[in-house]
PQR file with spaces between the fields and no chain letter, atoms N, CA, C, O and H, PARSE charges and radii, in Angstrom:
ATOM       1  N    UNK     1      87.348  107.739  123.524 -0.4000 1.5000
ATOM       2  CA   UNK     1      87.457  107.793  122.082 -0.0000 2.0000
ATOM       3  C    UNK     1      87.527  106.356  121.568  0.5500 1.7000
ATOM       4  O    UNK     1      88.296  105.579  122.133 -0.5500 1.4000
ATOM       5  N    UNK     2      86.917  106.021  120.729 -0.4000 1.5000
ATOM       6  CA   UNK     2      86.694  104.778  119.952 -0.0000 2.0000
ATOM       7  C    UNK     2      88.000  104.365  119.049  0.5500 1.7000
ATOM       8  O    UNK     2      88.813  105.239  118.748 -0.5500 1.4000
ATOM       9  H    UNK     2      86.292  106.652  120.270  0.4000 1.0000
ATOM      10  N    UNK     3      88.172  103.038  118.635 -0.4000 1.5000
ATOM      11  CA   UNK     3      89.333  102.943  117.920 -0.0000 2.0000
ATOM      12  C    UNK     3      88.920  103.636  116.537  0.5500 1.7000
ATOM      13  O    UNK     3      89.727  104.476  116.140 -0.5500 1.4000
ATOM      14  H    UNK     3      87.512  102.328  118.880  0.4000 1.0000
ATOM      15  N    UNK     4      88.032  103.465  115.911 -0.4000 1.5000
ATOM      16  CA   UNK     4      87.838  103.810  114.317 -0.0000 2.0000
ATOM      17  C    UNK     4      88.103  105.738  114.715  0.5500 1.7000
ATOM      18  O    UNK     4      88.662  106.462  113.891 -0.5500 1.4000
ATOM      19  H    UNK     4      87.376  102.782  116.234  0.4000 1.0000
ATOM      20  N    UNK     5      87.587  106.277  116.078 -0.4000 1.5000
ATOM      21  CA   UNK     5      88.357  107.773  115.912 -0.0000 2.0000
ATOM      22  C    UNK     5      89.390  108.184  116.333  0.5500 1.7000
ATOM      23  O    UNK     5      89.594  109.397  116.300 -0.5500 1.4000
ATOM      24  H    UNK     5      87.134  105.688  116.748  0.4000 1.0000
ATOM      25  N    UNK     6      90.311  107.344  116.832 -0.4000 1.5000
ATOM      26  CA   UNK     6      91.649  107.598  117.394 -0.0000 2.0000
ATOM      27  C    UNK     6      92.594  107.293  116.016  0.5500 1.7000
ATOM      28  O    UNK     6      93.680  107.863  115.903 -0.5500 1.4000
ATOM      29  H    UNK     6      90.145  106.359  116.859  0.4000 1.0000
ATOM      30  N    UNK     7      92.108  106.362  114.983 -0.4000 1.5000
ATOM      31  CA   UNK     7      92.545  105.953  114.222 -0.0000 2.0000
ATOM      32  C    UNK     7      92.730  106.862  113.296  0.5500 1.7000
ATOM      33  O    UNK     7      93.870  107.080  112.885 -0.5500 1.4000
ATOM      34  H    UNK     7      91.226  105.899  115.074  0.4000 1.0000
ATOM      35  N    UNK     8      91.578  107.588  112.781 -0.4000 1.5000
ATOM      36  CA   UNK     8      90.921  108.673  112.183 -0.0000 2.0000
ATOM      37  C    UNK     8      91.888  110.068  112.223  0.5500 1.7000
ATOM      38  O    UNK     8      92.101  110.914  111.355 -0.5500 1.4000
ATOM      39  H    UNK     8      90.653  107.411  113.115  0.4000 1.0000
ATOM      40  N    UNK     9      92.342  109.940  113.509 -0.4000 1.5000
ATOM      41  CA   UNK     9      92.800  110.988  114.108 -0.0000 2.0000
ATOM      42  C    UNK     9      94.344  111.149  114.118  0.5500 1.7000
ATOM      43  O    UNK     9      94.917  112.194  113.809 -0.5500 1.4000
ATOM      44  H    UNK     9      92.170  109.252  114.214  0.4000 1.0000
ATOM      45  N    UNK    10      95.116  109.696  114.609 -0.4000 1.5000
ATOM      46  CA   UNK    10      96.545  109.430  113.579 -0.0000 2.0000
ATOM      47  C    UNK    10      96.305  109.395  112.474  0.5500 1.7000
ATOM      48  O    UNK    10      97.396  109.324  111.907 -0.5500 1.4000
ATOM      49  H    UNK    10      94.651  108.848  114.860  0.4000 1.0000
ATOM      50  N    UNK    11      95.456  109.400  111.692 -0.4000 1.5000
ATOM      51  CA   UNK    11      96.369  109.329  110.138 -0.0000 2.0000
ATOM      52  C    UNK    11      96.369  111.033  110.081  0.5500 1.7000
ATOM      53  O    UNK    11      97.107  111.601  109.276 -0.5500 1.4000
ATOM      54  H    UNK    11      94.571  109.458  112.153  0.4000 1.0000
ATOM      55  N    UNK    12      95.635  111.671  110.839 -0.4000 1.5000
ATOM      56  CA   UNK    12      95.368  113.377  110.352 -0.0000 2.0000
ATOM      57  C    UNK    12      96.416  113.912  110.762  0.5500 1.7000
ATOM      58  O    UNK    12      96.615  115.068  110.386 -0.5500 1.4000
ATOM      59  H    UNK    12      95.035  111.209  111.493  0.4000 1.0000
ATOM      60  N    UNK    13      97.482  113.221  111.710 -0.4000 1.5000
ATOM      61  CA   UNK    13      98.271  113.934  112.797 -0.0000 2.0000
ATOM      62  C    UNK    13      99.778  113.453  111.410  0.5500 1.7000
ATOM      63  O    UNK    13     100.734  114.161  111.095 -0.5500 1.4000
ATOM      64  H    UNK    13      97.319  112.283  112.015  0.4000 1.0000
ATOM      65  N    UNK    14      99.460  112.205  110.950 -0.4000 1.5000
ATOM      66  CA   UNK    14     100.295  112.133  110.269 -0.0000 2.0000
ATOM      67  C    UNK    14     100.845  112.278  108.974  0.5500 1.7000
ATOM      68  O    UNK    14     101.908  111.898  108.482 -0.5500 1.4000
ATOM      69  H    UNK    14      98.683  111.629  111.205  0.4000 1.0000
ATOM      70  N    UNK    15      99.425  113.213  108.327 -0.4000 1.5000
ATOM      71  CA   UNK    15      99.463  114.073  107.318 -0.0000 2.0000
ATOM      72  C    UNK    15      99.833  115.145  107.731  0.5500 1.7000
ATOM      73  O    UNK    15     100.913  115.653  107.429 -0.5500 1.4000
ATOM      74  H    UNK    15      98.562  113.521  108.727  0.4000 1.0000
ATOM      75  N    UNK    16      98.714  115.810  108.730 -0.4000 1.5000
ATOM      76  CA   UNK    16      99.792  117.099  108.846 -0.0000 2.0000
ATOM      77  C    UNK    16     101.222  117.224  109.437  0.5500 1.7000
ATOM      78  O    UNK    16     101.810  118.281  109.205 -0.5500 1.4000
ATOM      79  H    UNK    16      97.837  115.398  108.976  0.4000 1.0000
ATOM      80  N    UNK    17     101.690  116.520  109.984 -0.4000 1.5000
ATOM      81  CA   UNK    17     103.662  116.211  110.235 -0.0000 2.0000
ATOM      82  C    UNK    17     104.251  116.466  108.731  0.5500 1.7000
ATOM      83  O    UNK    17     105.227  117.129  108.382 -0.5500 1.4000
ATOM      84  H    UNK    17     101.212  115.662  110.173  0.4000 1.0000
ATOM      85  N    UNK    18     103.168  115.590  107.843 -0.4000 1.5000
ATOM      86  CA   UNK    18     104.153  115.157  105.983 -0.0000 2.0000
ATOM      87  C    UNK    18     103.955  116.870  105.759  0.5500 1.7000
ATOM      88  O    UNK    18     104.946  117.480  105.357 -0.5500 1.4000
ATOM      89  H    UNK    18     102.375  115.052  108.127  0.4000 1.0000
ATOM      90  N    UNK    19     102.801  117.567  105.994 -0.4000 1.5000
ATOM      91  CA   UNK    19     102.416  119.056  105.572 -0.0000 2.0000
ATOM      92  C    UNK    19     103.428  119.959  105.651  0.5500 1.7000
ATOM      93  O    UNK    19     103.828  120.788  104.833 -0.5500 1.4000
ATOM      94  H    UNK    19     101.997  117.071  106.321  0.4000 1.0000
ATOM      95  N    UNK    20     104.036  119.490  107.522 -0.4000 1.5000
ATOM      96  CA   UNK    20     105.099  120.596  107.921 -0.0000 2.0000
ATOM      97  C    UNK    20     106.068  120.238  107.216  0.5500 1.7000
ATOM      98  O    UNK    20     106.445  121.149  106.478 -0.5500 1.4000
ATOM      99  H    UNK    20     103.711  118.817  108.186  0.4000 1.0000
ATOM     100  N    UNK    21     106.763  119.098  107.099 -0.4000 1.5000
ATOM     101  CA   UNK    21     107.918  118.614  106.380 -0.0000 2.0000
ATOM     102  C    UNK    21     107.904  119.559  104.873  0.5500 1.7000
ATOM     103  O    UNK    21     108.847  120.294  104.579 -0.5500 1.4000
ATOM     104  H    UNK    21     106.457  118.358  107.698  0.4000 1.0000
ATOM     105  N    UNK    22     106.746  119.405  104.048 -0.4000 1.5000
ATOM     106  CA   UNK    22     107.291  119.838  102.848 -0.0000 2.0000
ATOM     107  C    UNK    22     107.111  121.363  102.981  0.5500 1.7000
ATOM     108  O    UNK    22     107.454  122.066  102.031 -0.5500 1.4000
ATOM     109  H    UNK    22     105.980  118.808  104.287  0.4000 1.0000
ATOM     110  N    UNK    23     106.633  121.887  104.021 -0.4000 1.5000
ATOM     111  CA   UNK    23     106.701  123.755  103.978 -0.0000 2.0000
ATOM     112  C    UNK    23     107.874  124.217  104.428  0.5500 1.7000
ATOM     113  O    UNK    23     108.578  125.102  103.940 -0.5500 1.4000
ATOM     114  H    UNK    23     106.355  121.316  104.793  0.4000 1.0000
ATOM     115  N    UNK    24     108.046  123.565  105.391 -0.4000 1.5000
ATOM     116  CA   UNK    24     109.341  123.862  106.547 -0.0000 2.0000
ATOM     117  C    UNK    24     110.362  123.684  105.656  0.5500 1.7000
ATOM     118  O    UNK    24     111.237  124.545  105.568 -0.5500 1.4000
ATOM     119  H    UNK    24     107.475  122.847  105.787  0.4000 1.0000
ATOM     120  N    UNK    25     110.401  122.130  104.592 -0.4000 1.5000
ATOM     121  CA   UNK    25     111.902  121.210  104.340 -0.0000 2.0000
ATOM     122  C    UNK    25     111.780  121.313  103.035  0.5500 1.7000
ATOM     123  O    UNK    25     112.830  121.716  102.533 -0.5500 1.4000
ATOM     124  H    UNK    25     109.691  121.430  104.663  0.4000 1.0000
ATOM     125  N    UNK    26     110.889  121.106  102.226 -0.4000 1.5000
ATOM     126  CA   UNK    26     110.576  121.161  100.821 -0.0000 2.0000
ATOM     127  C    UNK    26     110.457  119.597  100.611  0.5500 1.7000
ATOM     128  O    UNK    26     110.410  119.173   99.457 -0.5500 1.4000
ATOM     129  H    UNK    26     110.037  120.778  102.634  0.4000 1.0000
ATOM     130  N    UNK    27     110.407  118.724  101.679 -0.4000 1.5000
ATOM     131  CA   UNK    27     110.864  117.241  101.522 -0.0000 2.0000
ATOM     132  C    UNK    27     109.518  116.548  101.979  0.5500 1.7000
ATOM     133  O    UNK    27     109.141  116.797  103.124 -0.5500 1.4000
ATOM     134  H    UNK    27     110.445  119.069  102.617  0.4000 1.0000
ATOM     135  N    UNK    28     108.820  115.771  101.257 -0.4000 1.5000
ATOM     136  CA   UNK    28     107.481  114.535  101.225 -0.0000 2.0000
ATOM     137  C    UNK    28     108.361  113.069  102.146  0.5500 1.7000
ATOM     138  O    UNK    28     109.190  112.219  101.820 -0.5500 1.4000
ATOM     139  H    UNK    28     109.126  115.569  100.327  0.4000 1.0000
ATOM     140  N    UNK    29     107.867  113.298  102.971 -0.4000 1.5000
ATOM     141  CA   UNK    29     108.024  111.961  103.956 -0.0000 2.0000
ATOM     142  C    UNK    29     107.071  110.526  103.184  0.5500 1.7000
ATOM     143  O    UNK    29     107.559  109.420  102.952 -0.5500 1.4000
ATOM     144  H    UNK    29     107.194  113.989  103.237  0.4000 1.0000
ATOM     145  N    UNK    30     105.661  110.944  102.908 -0.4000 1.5000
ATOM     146  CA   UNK    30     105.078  109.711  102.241 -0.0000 2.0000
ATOM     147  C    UNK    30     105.515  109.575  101.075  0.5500 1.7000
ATOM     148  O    UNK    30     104.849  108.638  100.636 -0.5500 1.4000
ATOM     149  H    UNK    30     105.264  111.842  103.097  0.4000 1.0000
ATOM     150  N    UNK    31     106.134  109.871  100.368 -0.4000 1.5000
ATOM     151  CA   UNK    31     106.814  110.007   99.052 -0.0000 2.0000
ATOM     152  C    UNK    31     108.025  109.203   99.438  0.5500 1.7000
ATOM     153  O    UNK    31     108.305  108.133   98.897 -0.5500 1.4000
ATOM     154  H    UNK    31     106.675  110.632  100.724  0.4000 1.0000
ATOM     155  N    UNK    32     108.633  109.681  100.260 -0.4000 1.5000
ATOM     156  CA   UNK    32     110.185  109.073  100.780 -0.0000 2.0000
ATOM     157  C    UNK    32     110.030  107.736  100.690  0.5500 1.7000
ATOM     158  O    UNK    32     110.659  107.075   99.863 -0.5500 1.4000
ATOM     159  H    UNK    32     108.406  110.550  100.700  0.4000 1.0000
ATOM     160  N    UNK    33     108.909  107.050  101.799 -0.4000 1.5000
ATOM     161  CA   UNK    33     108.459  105.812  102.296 -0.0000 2.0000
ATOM     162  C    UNK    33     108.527  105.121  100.872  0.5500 1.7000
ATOM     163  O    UNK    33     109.325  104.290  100.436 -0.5500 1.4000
ATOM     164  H    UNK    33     108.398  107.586  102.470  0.4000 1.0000
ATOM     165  N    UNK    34     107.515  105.686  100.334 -0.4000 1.5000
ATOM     166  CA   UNK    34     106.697  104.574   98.996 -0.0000 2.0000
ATOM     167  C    UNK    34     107.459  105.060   97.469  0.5500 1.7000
ATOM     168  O    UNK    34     107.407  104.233   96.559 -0.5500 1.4000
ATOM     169  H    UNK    34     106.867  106.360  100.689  0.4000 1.0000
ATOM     170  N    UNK    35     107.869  105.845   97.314 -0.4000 1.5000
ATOM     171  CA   UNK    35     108.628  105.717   96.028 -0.0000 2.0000
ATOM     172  C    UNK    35     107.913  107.188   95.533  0.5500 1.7000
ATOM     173  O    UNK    35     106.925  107.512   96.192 -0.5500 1.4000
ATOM     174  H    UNK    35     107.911  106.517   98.053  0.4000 1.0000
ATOM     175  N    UNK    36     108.324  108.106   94.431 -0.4000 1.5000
ATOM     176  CA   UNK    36     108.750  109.096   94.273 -0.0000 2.0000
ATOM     177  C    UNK    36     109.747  110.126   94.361  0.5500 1.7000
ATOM     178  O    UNK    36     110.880  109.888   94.780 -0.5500 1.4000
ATOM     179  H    UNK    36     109.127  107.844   93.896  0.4000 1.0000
ATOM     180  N    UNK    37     109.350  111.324   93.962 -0.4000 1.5000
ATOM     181  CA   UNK    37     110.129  112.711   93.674 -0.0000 2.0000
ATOM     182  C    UNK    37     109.923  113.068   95.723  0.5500 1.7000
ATOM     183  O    UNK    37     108.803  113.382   96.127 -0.5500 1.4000
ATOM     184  H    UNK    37     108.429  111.517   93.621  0.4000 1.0000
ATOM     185  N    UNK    38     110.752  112.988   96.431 -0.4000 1.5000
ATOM     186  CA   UNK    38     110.357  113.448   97.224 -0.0000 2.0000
ATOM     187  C    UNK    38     110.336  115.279   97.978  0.5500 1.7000
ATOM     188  O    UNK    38     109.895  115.783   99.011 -0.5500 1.4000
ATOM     189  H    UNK    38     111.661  112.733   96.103  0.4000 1.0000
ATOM     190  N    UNK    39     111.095  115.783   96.737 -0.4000 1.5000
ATOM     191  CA   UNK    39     111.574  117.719   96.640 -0.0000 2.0000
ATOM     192  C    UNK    39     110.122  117.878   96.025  0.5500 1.7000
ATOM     193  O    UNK    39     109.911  117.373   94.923 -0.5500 1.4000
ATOM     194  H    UNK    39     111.453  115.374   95.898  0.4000 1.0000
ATOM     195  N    UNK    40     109.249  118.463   96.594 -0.4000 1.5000
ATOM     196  CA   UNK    40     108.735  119.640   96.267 -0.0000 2.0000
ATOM     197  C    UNK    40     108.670  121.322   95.963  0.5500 1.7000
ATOM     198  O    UNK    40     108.961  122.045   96.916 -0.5500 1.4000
ATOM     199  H    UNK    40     109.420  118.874   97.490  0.4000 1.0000
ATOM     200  N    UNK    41     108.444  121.716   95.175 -0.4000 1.5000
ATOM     201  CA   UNK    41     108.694  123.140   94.741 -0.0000 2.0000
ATOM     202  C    UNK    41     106.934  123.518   95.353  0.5500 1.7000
ATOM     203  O    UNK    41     105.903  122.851   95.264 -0.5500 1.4000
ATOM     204  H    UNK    41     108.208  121.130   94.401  0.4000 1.0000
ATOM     205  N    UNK    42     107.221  124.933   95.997 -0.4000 1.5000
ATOM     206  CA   UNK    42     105.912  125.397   96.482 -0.0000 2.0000
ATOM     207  C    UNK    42     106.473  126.980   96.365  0.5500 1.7000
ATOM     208  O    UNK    42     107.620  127.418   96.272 -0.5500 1.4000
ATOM     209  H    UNK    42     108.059  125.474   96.069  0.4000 1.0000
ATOM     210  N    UNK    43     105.583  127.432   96.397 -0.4000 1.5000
ATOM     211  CA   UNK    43     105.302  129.509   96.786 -0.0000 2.0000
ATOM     212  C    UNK    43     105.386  129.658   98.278  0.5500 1.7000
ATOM     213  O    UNK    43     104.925  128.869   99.103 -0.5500 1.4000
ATOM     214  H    UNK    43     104.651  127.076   96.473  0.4000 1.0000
ATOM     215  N    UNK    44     105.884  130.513   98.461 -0.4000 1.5000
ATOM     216  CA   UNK    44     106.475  131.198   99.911 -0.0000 2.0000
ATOM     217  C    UNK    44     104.813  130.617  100.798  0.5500 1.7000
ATOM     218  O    UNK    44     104.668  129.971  101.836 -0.5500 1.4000
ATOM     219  H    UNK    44     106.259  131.154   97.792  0.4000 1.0000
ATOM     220  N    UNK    45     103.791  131.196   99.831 -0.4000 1.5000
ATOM     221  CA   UNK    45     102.347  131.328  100.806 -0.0000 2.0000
ATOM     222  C    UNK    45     101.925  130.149  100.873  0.5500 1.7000
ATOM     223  O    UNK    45     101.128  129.939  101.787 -0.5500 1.4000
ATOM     224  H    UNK    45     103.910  131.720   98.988  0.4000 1.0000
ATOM     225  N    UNK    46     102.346  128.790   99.819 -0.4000 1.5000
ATOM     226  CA   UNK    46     101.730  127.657   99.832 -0.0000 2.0000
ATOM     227  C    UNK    46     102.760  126.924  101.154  0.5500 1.7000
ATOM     228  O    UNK    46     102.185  125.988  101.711 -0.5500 1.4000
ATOM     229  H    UNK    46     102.993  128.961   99.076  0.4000 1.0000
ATOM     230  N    UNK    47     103.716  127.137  101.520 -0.4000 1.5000
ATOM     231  CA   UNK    47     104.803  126.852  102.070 -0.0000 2.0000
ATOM     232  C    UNK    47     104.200  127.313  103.601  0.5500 1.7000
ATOM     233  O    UNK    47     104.412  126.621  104.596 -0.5500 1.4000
ATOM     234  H    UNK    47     104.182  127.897  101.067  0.4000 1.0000
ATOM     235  N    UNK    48     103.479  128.483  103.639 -0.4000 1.5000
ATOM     236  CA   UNK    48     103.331  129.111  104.885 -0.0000 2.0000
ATOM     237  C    UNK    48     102.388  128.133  105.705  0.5500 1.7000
ATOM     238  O    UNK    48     102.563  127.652  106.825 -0.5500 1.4000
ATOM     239  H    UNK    48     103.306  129.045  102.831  0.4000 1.0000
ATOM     240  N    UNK    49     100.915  127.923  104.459 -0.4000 1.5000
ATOM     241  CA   UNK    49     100.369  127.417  104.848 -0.0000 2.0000
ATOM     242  C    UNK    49     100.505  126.046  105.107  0.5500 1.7000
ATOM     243  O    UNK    49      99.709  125.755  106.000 -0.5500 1.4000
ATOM     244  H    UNK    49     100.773  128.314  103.550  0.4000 1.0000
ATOM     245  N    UNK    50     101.184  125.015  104.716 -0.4000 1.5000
ATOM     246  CA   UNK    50     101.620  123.805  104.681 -0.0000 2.0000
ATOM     247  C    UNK    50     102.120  123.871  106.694  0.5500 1.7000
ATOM     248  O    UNK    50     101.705  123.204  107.641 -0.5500 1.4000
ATOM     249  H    UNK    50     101.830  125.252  103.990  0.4000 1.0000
ATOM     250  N    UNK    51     102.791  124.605  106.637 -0.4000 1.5000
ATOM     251  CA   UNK    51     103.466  124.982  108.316 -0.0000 2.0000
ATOM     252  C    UNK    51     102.038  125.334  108.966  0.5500 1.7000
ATOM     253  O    UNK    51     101.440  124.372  109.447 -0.5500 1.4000
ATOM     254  H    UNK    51     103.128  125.147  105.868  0.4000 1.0000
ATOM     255  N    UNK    52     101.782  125.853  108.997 -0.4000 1.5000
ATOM     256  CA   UNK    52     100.398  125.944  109.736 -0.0000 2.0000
ATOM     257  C    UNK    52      99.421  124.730  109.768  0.5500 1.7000
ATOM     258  O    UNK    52      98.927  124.576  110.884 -0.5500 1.4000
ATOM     259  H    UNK    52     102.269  126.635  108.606  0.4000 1.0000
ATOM     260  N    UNK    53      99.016  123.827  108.829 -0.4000 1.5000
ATOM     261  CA   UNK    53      98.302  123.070  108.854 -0.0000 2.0000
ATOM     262  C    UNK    53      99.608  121.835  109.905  0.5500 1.7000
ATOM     263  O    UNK    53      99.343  121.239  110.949 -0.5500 1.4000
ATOM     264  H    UNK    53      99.418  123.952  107.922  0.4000 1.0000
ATOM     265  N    UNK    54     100.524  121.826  109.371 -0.4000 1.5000
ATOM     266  CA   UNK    54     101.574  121.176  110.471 -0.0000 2.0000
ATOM     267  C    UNK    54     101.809  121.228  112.173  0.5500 1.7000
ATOM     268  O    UNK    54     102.101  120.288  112.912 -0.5500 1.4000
ATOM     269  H    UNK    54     100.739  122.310  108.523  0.4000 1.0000
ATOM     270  N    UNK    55     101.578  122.647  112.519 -0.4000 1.5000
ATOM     271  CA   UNK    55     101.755  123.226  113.709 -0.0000 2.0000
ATOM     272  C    UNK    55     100.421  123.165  114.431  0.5500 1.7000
ATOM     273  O    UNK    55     100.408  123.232  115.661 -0.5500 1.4000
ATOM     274  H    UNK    55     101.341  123.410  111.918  0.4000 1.0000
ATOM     275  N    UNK    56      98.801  122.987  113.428 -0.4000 1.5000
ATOM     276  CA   UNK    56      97.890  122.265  113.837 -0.0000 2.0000
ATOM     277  C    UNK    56      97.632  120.629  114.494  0.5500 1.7000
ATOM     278  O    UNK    56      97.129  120.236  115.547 -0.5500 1.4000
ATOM     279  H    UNK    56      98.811  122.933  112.429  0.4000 1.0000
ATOM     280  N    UNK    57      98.283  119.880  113.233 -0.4000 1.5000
ATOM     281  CA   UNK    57      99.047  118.754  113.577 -0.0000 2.0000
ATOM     282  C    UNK    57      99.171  118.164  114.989  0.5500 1.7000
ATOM     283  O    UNK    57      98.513  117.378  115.671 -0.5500 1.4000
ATOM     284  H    UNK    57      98.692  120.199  112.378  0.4000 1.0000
ATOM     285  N    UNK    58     100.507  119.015  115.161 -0.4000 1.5000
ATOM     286  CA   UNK    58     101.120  118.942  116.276 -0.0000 2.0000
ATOM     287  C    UNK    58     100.036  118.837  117.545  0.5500 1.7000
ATOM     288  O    UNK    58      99.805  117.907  118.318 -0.5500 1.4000
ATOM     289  H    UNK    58     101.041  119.654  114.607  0.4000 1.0000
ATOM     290  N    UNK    59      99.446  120.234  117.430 -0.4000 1.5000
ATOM     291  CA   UNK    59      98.459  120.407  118.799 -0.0000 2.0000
ATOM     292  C    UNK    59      97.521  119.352  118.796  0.5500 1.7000
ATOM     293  O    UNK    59      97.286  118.759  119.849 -0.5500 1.4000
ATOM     294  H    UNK    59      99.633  120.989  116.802  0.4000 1.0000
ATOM     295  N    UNK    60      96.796  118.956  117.447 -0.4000 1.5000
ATOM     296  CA   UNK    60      96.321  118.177  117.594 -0.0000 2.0000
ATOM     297  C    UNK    60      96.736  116.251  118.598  0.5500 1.7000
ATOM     298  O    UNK    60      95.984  115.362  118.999 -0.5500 1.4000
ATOM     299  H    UNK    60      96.986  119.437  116.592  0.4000 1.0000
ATOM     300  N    UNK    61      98.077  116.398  118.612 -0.4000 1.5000
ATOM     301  CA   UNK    61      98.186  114.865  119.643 -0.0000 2.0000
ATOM     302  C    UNK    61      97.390  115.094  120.699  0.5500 1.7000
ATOM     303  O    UNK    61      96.501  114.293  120.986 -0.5500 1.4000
ATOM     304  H    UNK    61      98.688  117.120  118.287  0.4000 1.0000
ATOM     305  N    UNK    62      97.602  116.192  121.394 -0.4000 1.5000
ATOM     306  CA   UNK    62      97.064  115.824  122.712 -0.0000 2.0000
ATOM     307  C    UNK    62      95.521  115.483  122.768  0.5500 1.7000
ATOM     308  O    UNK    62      95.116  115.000  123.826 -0.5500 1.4000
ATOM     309  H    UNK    62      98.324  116.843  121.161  0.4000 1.0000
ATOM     310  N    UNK    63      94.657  115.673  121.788 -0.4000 1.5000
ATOM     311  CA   UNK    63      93.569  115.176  121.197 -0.0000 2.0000
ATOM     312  C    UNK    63      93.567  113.772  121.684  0.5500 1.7000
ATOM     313  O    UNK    63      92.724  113.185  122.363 -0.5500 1.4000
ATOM     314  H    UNK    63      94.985  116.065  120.929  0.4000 1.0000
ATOM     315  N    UNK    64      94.880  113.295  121.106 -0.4000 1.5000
ATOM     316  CA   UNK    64      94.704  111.568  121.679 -0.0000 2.0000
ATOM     317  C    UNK    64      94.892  110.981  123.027  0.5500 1.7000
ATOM     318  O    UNK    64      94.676  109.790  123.250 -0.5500 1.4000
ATOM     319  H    UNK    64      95.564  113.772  120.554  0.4000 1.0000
ATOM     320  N    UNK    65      95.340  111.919  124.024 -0.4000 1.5000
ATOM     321  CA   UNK    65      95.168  111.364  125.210 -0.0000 2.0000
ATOM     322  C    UNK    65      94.282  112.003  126.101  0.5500 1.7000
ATOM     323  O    UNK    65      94.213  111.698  127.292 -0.5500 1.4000
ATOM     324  H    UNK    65      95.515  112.886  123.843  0.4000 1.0000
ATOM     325  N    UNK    66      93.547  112.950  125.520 -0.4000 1.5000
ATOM     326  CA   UNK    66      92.237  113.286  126.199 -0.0000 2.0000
ATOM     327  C    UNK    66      91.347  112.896  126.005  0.5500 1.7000
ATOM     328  O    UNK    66      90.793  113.064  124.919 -0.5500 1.4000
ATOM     329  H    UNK    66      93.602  113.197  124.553  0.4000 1.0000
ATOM     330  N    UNK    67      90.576  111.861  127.469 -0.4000 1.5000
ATOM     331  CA   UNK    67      89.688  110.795  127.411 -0.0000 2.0000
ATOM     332  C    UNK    67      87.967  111.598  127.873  0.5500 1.7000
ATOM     333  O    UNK    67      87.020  111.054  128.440 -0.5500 1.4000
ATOM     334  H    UNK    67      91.026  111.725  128.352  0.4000 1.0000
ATOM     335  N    UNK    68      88.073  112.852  127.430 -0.4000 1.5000
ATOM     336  CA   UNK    68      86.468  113.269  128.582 -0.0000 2.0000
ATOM     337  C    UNK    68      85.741  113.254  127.248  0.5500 1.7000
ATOM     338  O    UNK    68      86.057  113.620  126.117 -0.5500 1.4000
ATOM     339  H    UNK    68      88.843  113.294  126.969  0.4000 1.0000
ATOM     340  N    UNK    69      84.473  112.610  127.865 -0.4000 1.5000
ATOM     341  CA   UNK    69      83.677  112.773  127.367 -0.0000 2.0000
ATOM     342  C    UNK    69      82.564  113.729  127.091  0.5500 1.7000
ATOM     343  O    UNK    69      82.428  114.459  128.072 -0.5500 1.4000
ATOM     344  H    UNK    69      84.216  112.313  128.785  0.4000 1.0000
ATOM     345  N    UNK    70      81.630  114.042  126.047 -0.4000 1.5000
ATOM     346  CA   UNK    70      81.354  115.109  125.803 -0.0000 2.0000
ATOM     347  C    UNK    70      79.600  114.854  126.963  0.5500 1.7000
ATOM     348  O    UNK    70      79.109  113.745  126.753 -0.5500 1.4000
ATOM     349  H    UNK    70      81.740  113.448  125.249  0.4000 1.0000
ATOM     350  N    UNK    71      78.946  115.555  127.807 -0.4000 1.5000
ATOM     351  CA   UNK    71      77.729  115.008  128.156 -0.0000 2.0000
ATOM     352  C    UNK    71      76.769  115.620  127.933  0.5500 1.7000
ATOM     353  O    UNK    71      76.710  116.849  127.964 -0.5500 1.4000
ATOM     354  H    UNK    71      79.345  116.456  127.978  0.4000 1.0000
ATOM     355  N    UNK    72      75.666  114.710  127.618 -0.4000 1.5000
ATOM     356  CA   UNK    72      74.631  115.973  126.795 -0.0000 2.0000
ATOM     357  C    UNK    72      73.346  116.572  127.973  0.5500 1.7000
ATOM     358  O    UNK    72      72.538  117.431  127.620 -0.5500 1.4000
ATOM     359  H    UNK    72      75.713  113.712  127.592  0.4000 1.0000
């Protein structure tokens, strides 16, 4: 994996972490960092999905230490 897609690939891992935070917690981690409201108000289903795109997230690390390549 190249740096510009490993790179690509932490910032996705570290949106969806901020995703789970505000479904799971109601609480914005990039908000925390840089200034804002960091409580969000969401709907049970927007909340559900926020956790899911999070729990994608997650699976997604091991993305970063798997080095095979694809061969055509």
């Amino acid at each position: 994996m190249n740096w510009l897609s490993r790179t690509a690939l932490i910032l996705v891992i570290v949106g969806a972490l901020n995703w789970l935070l505000v479904g799971a917690f109601q609480w914005d981690l990039v908000t925390a960092i840089f200034g804002g409201d960091t409580v969000r108000t969401s709907s049970i289903l927007s909340r559900l999905i926020y956790v899911i795109v999070g729990l994608a997230g997650i699976y997604s690390i091991s993305f970063l230490f798997n080095d095979s390549k694809v061969k055509s």
